[in-house]
N, C-alpha and C positions, 0 to 999 in steps of 0.2 A: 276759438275759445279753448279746445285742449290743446292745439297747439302750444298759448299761452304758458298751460299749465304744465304743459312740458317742459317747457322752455326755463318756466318758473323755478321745477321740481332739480334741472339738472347745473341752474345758473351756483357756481362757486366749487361745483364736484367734476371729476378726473375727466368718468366718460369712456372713449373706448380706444384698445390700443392693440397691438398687434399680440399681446398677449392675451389679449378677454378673445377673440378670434379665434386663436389656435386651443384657450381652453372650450370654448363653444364647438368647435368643430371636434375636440374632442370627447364633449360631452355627446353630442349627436351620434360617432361612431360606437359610443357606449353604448346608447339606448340603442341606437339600429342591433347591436351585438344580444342585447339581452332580450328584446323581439324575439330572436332565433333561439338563441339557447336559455333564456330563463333561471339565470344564475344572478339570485336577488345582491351578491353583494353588486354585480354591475350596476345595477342600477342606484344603488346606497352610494357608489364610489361617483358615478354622472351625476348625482344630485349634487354632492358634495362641492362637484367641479361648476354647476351650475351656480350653488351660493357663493363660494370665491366669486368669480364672473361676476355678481349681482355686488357683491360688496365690493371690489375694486372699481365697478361703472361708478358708485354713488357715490365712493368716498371723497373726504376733502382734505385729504393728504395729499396731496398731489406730486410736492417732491420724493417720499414713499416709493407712489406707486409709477411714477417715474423710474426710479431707481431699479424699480421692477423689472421695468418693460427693459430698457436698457442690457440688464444683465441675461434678460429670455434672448433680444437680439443677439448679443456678445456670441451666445451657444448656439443660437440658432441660423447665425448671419451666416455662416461658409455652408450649411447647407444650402438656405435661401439663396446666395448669389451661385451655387452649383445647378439650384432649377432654373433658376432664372438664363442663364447662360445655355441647357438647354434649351428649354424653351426659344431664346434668338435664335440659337445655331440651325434648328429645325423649321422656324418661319422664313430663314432668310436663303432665298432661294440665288443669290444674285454672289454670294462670297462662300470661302473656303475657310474655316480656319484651322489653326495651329498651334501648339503651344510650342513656345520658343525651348531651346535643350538647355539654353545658359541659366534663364531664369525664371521659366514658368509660366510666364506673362503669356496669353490669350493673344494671338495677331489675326488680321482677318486681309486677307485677299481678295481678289476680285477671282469670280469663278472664269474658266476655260480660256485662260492667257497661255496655256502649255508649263513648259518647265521652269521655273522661275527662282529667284535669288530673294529671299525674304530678310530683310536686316532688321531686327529688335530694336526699339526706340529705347529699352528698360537697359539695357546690357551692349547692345552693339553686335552681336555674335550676328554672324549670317550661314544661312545654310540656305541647301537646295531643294525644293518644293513642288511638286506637279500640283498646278489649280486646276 
């Protein structure tokens, strides 16, 4: 039954996107912030970020807030694929990797083959490598 009415409430509006997220989580580090120290605009500035949040989930703009999220990814994307790319390189216990010197490009080896000749798929360039 609320289901339903959820379902009802959100049928034709946007919803939720990698922007309402990073402003959510940055509304959270707000209020955790003004817990501690008690500086009311903190908390006037998290609410604020709270109703953006609330009006872009309902709205029926959608190409809008499309355009939105979009341009948050554009600025936000090389950070994102910079944690992301931590994050693998520290899970992956089985390869090495390297950025190529010609063009930058990420290559990943297999770990303890010894000294090795690493060729760039992006460029061509090859160097020499200890995995």
């Amino acid at each position: 039954m609320i289901r339903n009415a959820i379902q009802r409430l959100m049928y034709g509006r946007y919803g939720n996107d990698q922007l309402n997220l990073f402003l959510m989580g940055l509304y959270l580090l707000l209020y955790l912030v003004f817990i501690f120290v008690r500086i009311e605009l903190l908390y006037w500035v998290g609410f604020a970020l709270l109703f953006i949040t609330l009006f872009r989930m309902l709205s029926r703009n959608i190409p809008r807030r499309q355009m939105e999220n979009a341009r948050f990814m554009r600025a936000a994307g090389p950070l994102l694929s910079w944690i992301h790319l931590r994050r693998t390189i520290r899970r992956d216990k089985e390869h090495v990797y390297f950025k190529c010197p010609g063009c930058g490009q990420q290559l990943r080896v297999p770990r303890g083959k010894g000294k090795i000749t690493v060729t760039c798929r992006g460029c061509g360039a090859s160097f020499q490598e200890k995995s």
